[in-house]
C-alpha positions as CSV (number, residue, x, y, z in Angstrom):
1,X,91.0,118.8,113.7
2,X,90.1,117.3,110.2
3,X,88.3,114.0,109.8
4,X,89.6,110.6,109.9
5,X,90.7,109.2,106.6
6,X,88.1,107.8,104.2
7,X,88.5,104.0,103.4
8,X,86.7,102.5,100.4
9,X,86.7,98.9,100.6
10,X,85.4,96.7,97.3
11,X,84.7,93.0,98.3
12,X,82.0,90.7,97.4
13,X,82.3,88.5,100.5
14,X,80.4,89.9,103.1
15,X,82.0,88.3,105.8
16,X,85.0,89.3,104.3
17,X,83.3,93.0,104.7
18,X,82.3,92.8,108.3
19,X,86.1,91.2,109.5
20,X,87.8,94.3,108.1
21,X,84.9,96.6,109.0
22,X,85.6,95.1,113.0
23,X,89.7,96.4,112.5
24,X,89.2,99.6,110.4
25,X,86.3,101.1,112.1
26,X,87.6,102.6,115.0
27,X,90.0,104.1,113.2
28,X,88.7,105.1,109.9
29,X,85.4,106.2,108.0
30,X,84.4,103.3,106.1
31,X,82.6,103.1,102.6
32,X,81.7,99.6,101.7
33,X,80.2,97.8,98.7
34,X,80.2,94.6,97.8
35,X,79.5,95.2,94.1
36,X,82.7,96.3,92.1
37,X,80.8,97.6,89.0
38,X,79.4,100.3,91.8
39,X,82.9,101.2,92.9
40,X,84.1,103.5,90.5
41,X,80.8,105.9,90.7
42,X,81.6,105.6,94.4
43,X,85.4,106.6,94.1
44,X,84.5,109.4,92.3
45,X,81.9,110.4,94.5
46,X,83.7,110.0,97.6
47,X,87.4,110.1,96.6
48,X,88.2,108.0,99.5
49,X,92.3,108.1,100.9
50,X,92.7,104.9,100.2
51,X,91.0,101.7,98.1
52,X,91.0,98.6,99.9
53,X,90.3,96.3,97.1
54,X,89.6,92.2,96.2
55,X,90.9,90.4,93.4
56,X,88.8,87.1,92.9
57,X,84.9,89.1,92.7
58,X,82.1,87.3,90.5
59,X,80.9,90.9,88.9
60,X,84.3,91.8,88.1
61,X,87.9,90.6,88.7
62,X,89.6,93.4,91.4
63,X,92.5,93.9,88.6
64,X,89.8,95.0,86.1
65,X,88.7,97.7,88.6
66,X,92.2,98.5,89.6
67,X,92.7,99.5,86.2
68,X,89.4,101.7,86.0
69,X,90.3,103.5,88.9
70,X,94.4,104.8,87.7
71,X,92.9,105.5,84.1
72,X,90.3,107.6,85.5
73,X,92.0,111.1,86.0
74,X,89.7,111.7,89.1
75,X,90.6,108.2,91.0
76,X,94.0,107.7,89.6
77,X,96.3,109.5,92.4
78,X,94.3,106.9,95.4
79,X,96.2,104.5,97.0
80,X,94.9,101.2,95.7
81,X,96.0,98.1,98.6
82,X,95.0,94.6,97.4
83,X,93.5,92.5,99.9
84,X,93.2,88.7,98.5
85,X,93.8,85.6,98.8
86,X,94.8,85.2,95.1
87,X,98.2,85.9,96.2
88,X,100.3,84.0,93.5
89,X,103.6,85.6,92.4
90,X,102.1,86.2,88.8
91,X,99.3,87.9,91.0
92,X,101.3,90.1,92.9
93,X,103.4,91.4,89.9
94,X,100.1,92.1,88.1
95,X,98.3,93.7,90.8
96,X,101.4,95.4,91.5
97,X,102.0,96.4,87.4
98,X,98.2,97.6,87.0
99,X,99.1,100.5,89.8
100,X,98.4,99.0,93.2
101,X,100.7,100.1,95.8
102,X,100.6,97.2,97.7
103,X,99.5,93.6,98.0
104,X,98.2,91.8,101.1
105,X,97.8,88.2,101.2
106,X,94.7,86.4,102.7
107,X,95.1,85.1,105.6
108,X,96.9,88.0,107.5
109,X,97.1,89.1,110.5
110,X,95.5,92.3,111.7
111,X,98.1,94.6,112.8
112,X,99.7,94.1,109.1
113,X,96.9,95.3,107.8
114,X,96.5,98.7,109.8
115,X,100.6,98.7,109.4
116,X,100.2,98.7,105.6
117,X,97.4,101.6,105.5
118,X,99.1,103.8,108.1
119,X,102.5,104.1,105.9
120,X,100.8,104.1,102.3
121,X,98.4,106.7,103.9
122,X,101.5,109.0,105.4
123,X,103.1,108.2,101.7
124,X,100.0,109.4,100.0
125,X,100.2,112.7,102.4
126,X,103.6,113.2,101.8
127,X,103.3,113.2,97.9
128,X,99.8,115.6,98.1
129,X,102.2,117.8,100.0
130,X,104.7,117.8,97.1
131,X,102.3,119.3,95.3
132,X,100.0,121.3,96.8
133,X,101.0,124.9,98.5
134,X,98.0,124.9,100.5
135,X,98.3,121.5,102.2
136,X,97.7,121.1,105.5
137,X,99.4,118.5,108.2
138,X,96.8,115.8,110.2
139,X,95.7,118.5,112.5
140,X,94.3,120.9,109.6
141,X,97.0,123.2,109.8
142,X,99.1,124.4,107.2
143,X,102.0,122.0,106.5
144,X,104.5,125.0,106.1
145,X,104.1,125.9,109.7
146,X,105.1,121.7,111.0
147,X,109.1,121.8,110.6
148,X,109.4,118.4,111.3
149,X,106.4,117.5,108.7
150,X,108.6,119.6,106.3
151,X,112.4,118.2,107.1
152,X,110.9,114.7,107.0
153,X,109.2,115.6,103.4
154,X,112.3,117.2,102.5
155,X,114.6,114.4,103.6
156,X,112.0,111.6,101.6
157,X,112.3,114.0,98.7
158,X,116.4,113.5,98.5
159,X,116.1,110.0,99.1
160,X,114.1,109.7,95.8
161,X,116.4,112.0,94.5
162,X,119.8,110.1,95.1
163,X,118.6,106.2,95.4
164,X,121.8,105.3,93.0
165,X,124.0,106.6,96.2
166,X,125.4,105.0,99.3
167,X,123.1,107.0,101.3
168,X,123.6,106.8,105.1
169,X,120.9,108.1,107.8
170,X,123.5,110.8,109.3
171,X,124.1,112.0,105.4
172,X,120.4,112.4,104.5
173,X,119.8,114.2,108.0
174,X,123.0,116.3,107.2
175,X,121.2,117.6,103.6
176,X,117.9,118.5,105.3
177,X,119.5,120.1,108.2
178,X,118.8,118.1,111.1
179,X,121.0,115.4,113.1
180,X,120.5,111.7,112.8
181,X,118.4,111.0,116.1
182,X,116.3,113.5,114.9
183,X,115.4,112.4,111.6
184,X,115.3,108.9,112.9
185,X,112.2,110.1,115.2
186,X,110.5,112.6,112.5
187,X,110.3,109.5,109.7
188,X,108.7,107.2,112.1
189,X,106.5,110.1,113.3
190,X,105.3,111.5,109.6
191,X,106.2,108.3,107.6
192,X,105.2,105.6,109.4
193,X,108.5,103.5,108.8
194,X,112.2,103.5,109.4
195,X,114.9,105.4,107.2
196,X,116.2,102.4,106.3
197,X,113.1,100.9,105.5
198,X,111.6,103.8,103.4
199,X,114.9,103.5,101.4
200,X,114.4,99.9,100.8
201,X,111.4,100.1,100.2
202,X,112.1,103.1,97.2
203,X,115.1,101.0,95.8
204,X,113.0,98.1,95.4
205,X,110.1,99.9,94.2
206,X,111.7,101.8,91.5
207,X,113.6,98.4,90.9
208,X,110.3,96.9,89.8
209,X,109.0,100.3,87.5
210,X,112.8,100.3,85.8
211,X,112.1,95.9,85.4
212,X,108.7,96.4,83.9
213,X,109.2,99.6,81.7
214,X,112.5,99.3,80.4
215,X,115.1,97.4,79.1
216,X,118.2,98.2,81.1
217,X,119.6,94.9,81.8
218,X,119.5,93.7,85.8
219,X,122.8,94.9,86.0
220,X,122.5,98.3,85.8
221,X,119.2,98.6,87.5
222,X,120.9,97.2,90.8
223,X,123.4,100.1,90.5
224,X,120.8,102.7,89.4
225,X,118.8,102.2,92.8
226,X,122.5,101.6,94.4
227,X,122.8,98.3,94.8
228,X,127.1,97.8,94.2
229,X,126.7,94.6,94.1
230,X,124.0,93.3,91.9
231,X,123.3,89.6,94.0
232,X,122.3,91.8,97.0
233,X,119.8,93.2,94.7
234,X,118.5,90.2,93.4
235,X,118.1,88.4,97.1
236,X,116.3,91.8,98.0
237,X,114.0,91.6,95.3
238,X,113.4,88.0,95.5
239,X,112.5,88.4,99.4
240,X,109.7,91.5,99.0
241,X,108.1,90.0,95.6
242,X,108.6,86.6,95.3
243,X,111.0,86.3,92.3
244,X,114.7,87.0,90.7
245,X,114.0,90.0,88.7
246,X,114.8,88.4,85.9
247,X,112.2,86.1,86.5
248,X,109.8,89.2,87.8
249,X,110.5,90.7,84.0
250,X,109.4,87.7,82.2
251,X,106.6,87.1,83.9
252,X,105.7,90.3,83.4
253,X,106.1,90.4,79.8
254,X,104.7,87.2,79.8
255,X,101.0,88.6,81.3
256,X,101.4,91.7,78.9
257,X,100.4,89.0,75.9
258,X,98.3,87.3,77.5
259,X,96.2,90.2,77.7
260,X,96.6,91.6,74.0
């Protein structure tokens, strides 16, 4: 059996500290410090699964370190999870556009916050997978030899692969060889969300990369992540971050000069 997952949590409020140290502990190995310019020596050191990070810290903002952490080649593959209560839309999308995978607003409840780590932790797994013949599955052994580890890897693989279709769950389980109920039960198991969730959740997320790096027009974004009908895409977007993407772009581009 392999050890629990490594959390490293960066926030200068220690009873900020001690709250998430009451949820986490049980479940997790905890590193704390409430001094951000000690983080990255400590990510390095430790190369924690996951970075549990603050934005508004007197030493140094959270985004600064966010942006320490995915330029240093050592720190840059961990999952970085906001954790504030700067929680603006302009927050979000920078937070979000420096590398974070995810952005949790102050107040918040608990269970969302052990909901959040569980999936980007099973994400994290399933990309180290991708990329590593000598992975092993939460139980040490060798991913290879855990079928439904593999079709569930396998079926999030094709997903990635084919956003721009209209993917159903009984397609995707047909591809990776397996029936619907099946792969229904293996994504919860290994992913830690829903089919339809997962592929919601890429759309969107790719969505937001395609908004922020390029300039394909709305448009054809909303078909590239298959979205036929571009106003679904734009109520979708609008509901997970806040703004139109339109609106997400220019902001965005906005915040890029600011900063130069």
């Amino acid at each position: 059996m392999t050890e629990r997952p490594l959390l490293l949590i960066v926030d200068d409020q220690l009873e900020e500290l001690r709250w998430l140290t009451q949820i986490l502990q049980p479940l997790y190995r905890l590193a704390l410090t409430p001094e951000p310019r000690l983080a990255l020596s400590r990510a390095q050191a430790l190369e924690p699964s996951l970075v549990l990070l603050d934005v508004g810290m007197a030493e140094m903002s959270g985004f600064a370190l966010c942006q320490l952490l995915k330029a240093d080649p050592q720190t840059r593959s961990i999952p970085v999870l906001f954790v504030s209560a700067h929680s603006t839309p302009a927050d979000r999308i920078h937070g979000l556009s420096l590398g974070a995978v995810d952005f949790i607003s102050k107040p918040f409840h608990p269970e969302e916050v052990l909901a959040r780590i569980r999936v980007h932790l099973r994400l994290a797994e399933q990309i180290r997978r991708g990329g590593d013949d000598d992975a092993t599955d939460a139980e040490g052994e060798p991913a290879e030899r855990d079928p439904g580890a593999l079709l569930a890897h396998n079926a999030v693989s094709f997903i990635r692969e084919h956003l721009g279709e209209a993917l159903t769950v009984s397609q995707i389980a047909q591809q990776v060889g397996t029936h619907e109920k099946r792969l229904l039960a293996l994504f919860g198991e290994h992913v830690g969300q829903t089919v339809s969730g997962f592929l919601r959740g890429e759309r969107l997320s790719t969505g937001l990369r395609l908004l922020t790096e390029t300039e394909m027009p709305v448009q054809e974004i909303a078909a590239h992540v298959g979205y036929g009908n571009p106003g679904n895409f734009a109520t979708a977007f609008r509901d997970r971050h806040g703004l139109s993407p339109q609106a997400y772009r220019q902001a965005h581009r906005q915040g890029r000069r600011n900063e130069s």
